[in-house]
matplotlib code that plots the C-alpha trace (Angstrom):
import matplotlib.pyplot as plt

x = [17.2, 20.6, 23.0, 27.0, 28.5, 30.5, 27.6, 25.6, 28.2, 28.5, 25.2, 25.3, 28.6, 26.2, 23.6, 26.4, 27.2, 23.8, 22.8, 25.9, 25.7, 22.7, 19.7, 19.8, 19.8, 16.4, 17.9, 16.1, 17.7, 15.6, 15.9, 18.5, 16.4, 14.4, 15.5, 17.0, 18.5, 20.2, 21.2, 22.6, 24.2, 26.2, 26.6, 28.3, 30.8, 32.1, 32.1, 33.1, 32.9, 30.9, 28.6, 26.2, 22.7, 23.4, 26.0, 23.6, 20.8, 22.7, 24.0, 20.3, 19.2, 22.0, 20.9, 17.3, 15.3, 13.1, 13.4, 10.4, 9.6, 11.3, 13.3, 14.0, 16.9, 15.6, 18.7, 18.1, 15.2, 18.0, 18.7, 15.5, 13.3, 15.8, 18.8, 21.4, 24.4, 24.0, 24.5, 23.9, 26.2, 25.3, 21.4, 20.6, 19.8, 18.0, 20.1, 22.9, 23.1, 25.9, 25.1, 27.8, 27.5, 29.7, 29.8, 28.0, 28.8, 26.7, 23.0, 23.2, 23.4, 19.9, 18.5, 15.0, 14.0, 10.6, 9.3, 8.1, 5.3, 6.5, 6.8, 8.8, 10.7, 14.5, 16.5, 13.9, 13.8, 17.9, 17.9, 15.4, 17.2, 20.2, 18.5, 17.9, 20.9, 19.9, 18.1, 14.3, 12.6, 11.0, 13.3, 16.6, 17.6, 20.2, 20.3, 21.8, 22.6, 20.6, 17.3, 16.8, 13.7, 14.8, 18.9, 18.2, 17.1, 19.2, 17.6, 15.9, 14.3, 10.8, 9.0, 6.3, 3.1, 3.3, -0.3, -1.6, -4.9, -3.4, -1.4, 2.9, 4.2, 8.0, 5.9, 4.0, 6.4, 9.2, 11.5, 11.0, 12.3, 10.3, 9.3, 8.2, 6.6, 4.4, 4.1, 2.3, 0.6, -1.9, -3.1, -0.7, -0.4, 3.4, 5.0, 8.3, 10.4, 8.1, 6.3, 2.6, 0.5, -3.0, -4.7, -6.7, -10.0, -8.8, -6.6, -4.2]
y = [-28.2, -28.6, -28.5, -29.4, -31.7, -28.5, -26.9, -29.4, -30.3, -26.8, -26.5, -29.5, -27.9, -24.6, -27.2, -28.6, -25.1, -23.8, -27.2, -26.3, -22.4, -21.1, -23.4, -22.3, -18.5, -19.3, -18.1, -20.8, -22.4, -22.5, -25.7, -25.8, -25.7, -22.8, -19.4, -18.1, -21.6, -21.2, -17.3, -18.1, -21.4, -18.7, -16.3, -19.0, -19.8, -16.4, -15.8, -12.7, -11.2, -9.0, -10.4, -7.9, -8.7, -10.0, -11.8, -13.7, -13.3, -15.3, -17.9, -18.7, -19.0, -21.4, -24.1, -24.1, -22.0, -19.5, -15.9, -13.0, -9.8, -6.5, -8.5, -12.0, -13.3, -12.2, -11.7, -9.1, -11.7, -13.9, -11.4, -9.4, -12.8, -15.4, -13.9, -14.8, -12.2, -11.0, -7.5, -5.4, -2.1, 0.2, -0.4, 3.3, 3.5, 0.2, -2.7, -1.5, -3.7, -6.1, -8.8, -10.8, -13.4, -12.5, -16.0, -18.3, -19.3, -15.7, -14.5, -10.8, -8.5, -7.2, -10.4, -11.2, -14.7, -16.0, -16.5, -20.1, -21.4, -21.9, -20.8, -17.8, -19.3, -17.9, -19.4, -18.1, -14.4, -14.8, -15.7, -13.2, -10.2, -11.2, -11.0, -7.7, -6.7, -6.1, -3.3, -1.6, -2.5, 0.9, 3.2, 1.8, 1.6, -0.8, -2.7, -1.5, 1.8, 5.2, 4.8, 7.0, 9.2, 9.1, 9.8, 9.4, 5.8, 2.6, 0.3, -3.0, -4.7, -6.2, -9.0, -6.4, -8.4, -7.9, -8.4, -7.6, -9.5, -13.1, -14.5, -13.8, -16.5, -16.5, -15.8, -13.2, -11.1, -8.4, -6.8, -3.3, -1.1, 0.2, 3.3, 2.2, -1.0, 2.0, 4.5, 1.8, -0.4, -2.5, -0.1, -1.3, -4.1, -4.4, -6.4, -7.9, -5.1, -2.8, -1.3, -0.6, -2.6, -2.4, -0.8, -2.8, -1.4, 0.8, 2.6, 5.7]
z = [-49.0, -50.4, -47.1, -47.8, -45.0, -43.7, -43.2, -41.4, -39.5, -38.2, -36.9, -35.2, -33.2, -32.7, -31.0, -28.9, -27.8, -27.4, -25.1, -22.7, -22.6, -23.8, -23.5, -19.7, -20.3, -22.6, -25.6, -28.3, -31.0, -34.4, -36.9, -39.4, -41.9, -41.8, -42.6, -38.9, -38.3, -41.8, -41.1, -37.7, -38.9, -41.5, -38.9, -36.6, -39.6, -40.0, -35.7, -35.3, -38.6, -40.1, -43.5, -45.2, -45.5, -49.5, -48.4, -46.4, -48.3, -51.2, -49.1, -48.1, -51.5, -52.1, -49.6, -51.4, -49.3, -50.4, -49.3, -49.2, -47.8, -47.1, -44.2, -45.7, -43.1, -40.3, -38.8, -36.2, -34.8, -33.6, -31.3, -30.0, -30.0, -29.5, -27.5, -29.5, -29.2, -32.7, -33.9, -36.6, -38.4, -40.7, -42.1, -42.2, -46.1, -46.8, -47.9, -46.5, -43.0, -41.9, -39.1, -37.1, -34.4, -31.6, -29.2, -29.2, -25.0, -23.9, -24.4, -25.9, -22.8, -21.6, -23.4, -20.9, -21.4, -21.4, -18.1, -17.3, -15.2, -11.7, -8.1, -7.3, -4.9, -3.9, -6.2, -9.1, -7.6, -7.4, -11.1, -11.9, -10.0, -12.2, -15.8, -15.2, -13.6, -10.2, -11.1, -10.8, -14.2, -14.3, -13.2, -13.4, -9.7, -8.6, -5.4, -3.1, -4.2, -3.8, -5.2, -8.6, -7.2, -3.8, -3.4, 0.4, 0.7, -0.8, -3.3, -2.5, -5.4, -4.3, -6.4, -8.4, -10.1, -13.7, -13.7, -10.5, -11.0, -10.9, -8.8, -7.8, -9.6, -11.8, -15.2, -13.4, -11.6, -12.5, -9.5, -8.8, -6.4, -3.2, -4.9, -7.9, -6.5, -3.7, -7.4, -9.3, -6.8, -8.2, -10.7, -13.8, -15.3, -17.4, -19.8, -19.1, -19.5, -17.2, -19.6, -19.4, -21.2, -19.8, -16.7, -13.4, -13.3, -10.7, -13.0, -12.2]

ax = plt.figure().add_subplot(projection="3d")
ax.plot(x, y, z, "-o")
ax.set_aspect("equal")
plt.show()
């Protein structure tokens, strides 16, 4: 790898940044040299500006790193897998994309982090509530308003299995509201967005 000073001085400012603000919110920072540590590392440089896909596709080269694939960068990873706010304009005709890093002090909104292994205690259903904006994963409900399905009754989010066939633990539960929680039972078994995934034998 061929990294000027300037550069590797910049992403060890980004790991600075991401220890203080981010590492908490579970969005992961990749190694400088790889090909998403690199992109983001570029990204971060021009914060707040927008740099086409060549752009960054050239710069990459540049540092020694080789590039292959329909999707070399990567770029939109840094945001769907990693939760970096990073977003993308343009892209409908292929080559055509442009990527920019908006802070680097906020996950991207909606970003979900991984659960971890651990007891769903209150301060863990508090934090979970709060990733996904006090609302019902399936439906969209928000506490404390009028439940989507059922205008006449106000939302409280209850701690839904995401796998009903182990046990309610932080990396096994999403929050749905009391509608959705009664619809589904323990007949699905969802991702962590609320999607379904799988059936329990019982099924629908």
């Amino acid at each position: 790898m061929n990294f000027p000073e300037e550069f590797v001085t910049s992403y060890e400012t980004l790991k600075k940044h991401h220890k203080q603000y981010l590492s908490k919110e579970g969005v992961k920072l990749p190694q400088m040299n790889n090909i998403l540590g690199c992109t983001l590392t570029i990204l971060y440089q021009n914060l707040g500006s927008f740099l086409h896909i060549d752009t960054i596709k050239e710069k990459v080269r540049g540092y020694g790193i080789t590039l292959t694939g329909g999707d070399p960068v990567q770029a939109r990873h840094l945001s769907t897998q990693k939760g970096w706010w990073v977003i993308k304009k343009g892209g409908k005709r292929k080559g055509k994309a442009q990527f920019a890093l908006i802070t680097h002090c906020h996950p991207i909104p909606g970003f979900i982090s991984k659960k971890r292994l651990s007891t769903l205690d209150d301060v863990n259903w508090q934090k979970m509530k709060e990733e996904y904006q006090n609302m019902c994963v399936n439906c969209g409900s928000k506490e404390g308003e009028p439940l989507r399905w059922k205008r006449t009754e106000t939302c409280k989010l209850q701690q839904g299995h995401m796998d009903p066939r182990k046990d309610l633990t932080y990396d096994n539960c999403i929050p749905q509201c009391s509608f959705c929680n009664q619809q589904y039972k323990n007949k699905a078994v969802f991702n962590v967005r609320g999607m379904v995934i799988d059936f329990n034998k019982a099924g629908f």
